[in-house]
C-alpha positions as CSV (number, residue, x, y, z in Angstrom):
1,X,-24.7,-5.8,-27.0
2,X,-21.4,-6.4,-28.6
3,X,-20.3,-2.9,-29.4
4,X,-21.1,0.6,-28.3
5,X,-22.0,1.0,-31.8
6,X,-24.5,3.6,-32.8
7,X,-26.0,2.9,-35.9
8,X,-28.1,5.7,-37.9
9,X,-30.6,5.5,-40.5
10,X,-32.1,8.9,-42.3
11,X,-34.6,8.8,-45.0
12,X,-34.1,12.2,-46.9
13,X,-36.2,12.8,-49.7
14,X,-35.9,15.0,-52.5
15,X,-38.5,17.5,-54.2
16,X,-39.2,16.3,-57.7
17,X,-36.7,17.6,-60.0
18,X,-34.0,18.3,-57.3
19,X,-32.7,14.6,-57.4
20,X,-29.3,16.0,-59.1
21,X,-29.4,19.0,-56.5
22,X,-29.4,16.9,-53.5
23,X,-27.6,14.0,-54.5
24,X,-24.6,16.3,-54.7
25,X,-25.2,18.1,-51.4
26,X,-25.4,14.4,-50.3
27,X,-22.2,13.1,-51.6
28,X,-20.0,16.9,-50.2
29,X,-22.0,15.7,-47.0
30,X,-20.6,12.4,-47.3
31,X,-17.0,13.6,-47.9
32,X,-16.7,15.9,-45.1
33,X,-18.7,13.6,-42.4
34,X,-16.1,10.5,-43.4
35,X,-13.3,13.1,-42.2
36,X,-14.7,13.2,-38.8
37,X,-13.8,11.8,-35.2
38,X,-16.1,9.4,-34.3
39,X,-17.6,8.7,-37.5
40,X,-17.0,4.8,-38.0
41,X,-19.1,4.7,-41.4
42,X,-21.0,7.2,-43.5
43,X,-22.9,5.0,-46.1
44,X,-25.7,7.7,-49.1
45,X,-27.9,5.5,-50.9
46,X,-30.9,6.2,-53.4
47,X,-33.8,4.3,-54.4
48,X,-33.4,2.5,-57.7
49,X,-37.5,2.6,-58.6
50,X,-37.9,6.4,-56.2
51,X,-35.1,8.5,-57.5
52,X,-36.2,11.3,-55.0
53,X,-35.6,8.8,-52.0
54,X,-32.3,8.7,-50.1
55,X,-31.2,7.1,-47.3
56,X,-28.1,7.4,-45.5
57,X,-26.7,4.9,-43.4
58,X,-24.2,6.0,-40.5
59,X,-22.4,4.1,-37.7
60,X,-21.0,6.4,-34.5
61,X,-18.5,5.4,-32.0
62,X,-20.5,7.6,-29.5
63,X,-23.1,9.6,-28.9
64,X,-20.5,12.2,-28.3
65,X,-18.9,11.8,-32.2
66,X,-23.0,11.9,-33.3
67,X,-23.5,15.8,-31.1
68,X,-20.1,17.2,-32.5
69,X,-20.9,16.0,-36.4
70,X,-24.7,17.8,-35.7
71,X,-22.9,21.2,-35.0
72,X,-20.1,20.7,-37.8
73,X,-20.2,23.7,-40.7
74,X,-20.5,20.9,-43.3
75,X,-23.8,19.4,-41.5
76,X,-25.8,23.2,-40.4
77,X,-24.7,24.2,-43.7
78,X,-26.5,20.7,-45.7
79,X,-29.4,21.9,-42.8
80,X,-30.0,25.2,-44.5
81,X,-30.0,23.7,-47.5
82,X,-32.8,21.0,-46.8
83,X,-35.6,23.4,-47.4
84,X,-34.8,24.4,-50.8
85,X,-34.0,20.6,-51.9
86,X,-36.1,18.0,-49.8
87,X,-39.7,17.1,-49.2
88,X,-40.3,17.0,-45.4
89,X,-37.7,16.6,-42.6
90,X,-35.1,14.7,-42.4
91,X,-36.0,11.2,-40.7
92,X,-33.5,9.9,-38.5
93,X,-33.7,6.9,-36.4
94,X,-31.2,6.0,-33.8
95,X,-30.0,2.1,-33.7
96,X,-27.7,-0.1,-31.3
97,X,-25.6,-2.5,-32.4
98,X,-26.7,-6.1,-31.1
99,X,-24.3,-8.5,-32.9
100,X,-21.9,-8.8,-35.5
């Protein structure tokens, strides 16, 4: 291991017709999240052929930086929104950096 990197990817996807909706939740999310301690990269990306499906791409400098951004107001507040907005939970899954 190179770095103490953590890498996240999320796979958040929308309710059909609430592409708009969430894609600008997604982008305030993105905003704010950038702002934070910790947060090394903070990457929103959307299916070109599923417009419902988003992923986010995130690197942490700890899993420290990864707790505080989970109880920001920006993040519980995206949280509450989810329900209204997405299809499912959101999908999370936790990477470490190997190599350059």
């Amino acid at each position: 291991m190179t770095e103490n990197i953590i890498a996240i990817v999320a796979q958040i996807k929308a309710q059909t017709g609430k592409e708009e909706a969430l894609k600008t939740e997604l982008l305030q999310l993105v905003a704010e999240t950038r702002q934070e301690a910790g947060c090394i990269s903070y990457t929103l990306h959307q299916s070109p052929k599923d417009p419902t499906l988003f992923v986010m791409y995130e690197n942490w400098a700890s899993k420290e930086a990864i707790k505080a951004h989970s109880s920001t107001a920006h993040f519980t507040a995206f949280v509450a929104k989810m329900p209204h907005l997405c299809e499912g939970q959101l999908q999370p899954i936790f990477l470490t950096k190997l190599t350059e």
